[in-house]
C-alpha positions in Angstrom: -45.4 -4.0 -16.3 -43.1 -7.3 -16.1 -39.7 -6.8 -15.0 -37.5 -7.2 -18.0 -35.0 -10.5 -16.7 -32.2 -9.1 -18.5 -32.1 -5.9 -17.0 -29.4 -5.1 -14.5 -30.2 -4.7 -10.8 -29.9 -1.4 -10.1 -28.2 0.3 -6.6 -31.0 2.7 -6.0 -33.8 1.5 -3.4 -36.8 4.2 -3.0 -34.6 6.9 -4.3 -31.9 5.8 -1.7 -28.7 4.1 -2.4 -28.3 0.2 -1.7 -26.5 -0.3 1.6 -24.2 -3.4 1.7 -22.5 -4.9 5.1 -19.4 -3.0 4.1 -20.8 0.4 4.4 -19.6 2.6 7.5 -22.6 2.8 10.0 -23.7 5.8 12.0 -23.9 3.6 14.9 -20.5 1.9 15.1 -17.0 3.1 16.6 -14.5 3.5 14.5 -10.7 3.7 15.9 -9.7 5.7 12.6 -11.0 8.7 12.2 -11.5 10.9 8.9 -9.2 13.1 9.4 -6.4 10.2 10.1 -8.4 8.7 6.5 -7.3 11.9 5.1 -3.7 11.7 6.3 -3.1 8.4 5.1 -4.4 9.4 1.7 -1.7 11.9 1.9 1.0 10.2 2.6 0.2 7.5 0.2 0.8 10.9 -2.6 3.4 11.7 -0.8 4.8 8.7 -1.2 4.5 8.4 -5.1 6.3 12.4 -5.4 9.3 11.1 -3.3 9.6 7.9 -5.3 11.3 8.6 -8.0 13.4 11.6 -6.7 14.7 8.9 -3.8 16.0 6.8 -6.6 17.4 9.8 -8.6 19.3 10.4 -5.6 20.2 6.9 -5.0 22.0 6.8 -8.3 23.8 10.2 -7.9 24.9 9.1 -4.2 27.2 6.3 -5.7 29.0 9.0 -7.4 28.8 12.0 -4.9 29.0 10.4 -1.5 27.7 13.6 0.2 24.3 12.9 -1.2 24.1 9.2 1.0 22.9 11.3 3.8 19.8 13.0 1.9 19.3 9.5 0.2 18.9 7.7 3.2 17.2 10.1 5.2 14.6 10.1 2.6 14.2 6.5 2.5 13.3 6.8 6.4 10.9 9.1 5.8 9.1 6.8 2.7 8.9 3.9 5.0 7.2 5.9 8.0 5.0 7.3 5.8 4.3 3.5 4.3 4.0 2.1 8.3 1.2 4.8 8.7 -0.2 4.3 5.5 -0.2 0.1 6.1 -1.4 0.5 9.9 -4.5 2.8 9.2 -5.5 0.4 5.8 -5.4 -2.6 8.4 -7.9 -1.0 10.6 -10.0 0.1 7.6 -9.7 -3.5 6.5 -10.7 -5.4 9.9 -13.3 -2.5 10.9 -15.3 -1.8 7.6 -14.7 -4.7 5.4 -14.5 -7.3 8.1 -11.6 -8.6 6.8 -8.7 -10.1 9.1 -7.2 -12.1 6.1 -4.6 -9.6 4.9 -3.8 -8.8 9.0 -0.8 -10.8 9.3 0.4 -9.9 5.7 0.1 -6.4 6.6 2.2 -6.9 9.8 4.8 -9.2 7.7 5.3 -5.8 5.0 5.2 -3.2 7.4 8.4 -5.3 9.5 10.1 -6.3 6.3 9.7 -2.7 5.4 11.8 -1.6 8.0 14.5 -4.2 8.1 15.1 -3.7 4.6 15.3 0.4 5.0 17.6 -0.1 7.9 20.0 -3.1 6.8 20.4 -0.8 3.4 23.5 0.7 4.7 25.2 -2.2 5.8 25.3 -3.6 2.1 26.1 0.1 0.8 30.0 -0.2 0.0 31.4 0.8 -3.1 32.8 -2.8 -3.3 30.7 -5.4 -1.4 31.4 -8.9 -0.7 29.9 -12.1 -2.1 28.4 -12.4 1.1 26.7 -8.9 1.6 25.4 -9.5 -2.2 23.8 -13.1 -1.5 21.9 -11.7 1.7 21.1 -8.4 -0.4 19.4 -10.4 -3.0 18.2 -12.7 -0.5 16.5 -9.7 1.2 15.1 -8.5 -1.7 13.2 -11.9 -3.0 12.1 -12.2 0.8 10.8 -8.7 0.5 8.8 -9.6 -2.8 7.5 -12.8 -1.9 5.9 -11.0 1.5 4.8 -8.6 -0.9 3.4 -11.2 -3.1 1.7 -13.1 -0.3 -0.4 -9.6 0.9 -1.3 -9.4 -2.3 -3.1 -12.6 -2.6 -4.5 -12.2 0.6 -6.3 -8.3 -0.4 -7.3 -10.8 -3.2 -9.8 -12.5 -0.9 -11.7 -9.2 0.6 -14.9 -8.9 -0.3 -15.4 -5.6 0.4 -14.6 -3.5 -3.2 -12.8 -1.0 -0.9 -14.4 2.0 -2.9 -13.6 0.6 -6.4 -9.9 0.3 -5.7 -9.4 -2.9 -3.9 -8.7 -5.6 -6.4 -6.8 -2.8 -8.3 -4.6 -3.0 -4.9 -4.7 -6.7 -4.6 -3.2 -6.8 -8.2 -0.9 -4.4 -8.2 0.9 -5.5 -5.2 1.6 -8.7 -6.4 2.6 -7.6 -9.6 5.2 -5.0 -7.3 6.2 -8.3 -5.6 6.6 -10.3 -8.6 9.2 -7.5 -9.8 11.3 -7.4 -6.4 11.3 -11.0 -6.1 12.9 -11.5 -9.3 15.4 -9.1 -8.8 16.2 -8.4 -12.4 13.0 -6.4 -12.4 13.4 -4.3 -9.2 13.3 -1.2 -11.5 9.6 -2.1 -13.0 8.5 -2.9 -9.5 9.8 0.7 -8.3 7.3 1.9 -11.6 4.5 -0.2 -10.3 4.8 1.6 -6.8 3.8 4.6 -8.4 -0.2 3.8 -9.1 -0.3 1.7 -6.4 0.2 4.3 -4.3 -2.4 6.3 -6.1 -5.1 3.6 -5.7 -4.6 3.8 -2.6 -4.7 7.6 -1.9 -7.9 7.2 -3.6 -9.0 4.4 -1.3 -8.6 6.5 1.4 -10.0 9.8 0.3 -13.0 8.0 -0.7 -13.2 6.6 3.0 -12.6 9.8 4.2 -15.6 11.0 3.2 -17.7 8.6 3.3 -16.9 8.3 7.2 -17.0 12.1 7.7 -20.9 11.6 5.8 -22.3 9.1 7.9 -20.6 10.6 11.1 -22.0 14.2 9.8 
């Protein structure tokens, strides 16, 4: 019987799903494993649950200075969760998807990341000066236009990263777009949130997919 032309090509082969170069092999090394898959699934969740409560006690902090300590503590503890979270999805990136395009983006983030977390304190004053405001705000659009540039650069992976990745690229230039305005800091803090969820899925989905093949 002719093969209908406007039929889509299936991803079953004999029975057997369709491998594709970005598929984990039984045969290569890995330095990830799935376990540290797992973990950076995690901490991209736990992430998202401390996102909002950080900001909640931003806000209170202004008014009850006792609650700076807990505020900044926990914005240490969101941006070494992020580092992991960043390190291990460059590894998956240049490992499995052969992708080293979003490397140097990657590195960019994960530094601006912790400048920003650890300068925050210096322009925390109940009554800053022009100065400390310019470089805040210069800090900030910096921050978003790194943001912005990995973004476009996940843009240009091939590999569909488990369904999630262009819903990543996207999403992090839109969460770039928002801090690099300024204005819109507080929409950009919203678009964290599934961000962080695509990319827990990302990871889970990696997890065990590795932990298959490797079984």
């Amino acid at each position: 019987m002719e093969r209908n032309p406007y039929t889509p090509p299936t991803s079953q082969v004999d029975g057997a799903e369709e491998k594709t170069p970005f598929d984990f092999s039984s045969t290569a090394e890995y330095s990830f494993t799935p376990k540290q898959l797992w973990w950076a699934g995690s901490c991209s969740v736990l992430g998202v649950l401390l996102t909002i409560p950080y900001f909640v006690l931003a806000f209170m902090a202004e008014s009850k200075p006792a609650l700076k300590f807990i505020s900044l503590a926990t914005a240490y503890a969101m941006t070494l969760l992020s580092i992991y979270v960043y390190l291990i999805f460059k590894k998956l990136l240049i490992e499995k998807s052969h992708y080293r395009g979003a490397s140097l983006g990657i590195s960019l983030y994960i530094v601006a990341s912790i400048v920003t977390v650890l300068t925050a304190p210096l322009f925390d004053s109940e009554s800053p000066s022009n100065f400390n405001t310019i470089l805040s705000v210069a800090q900030l659009v910096l921050y978003g236009a790194l943001t912005i540039y990995l973004g476009v650069q996940l843009l240009r992976c091939e590999d569909a990263l488990f369904g999630q990745g262009k819903q990543i690229a996207y999403l992090t230039i839109a969460v770039g777009i928002a801090l690099a305005s300024v204005v819109l800091v507080l929409f950009g803090i919203l678009l964290s949130l599934p961000l962080g969820i695509a990319m827990a899925k990302m990871f889970f989905s990696a997890s065990k997919a590795l932990e298959k093949v490797q079984a």
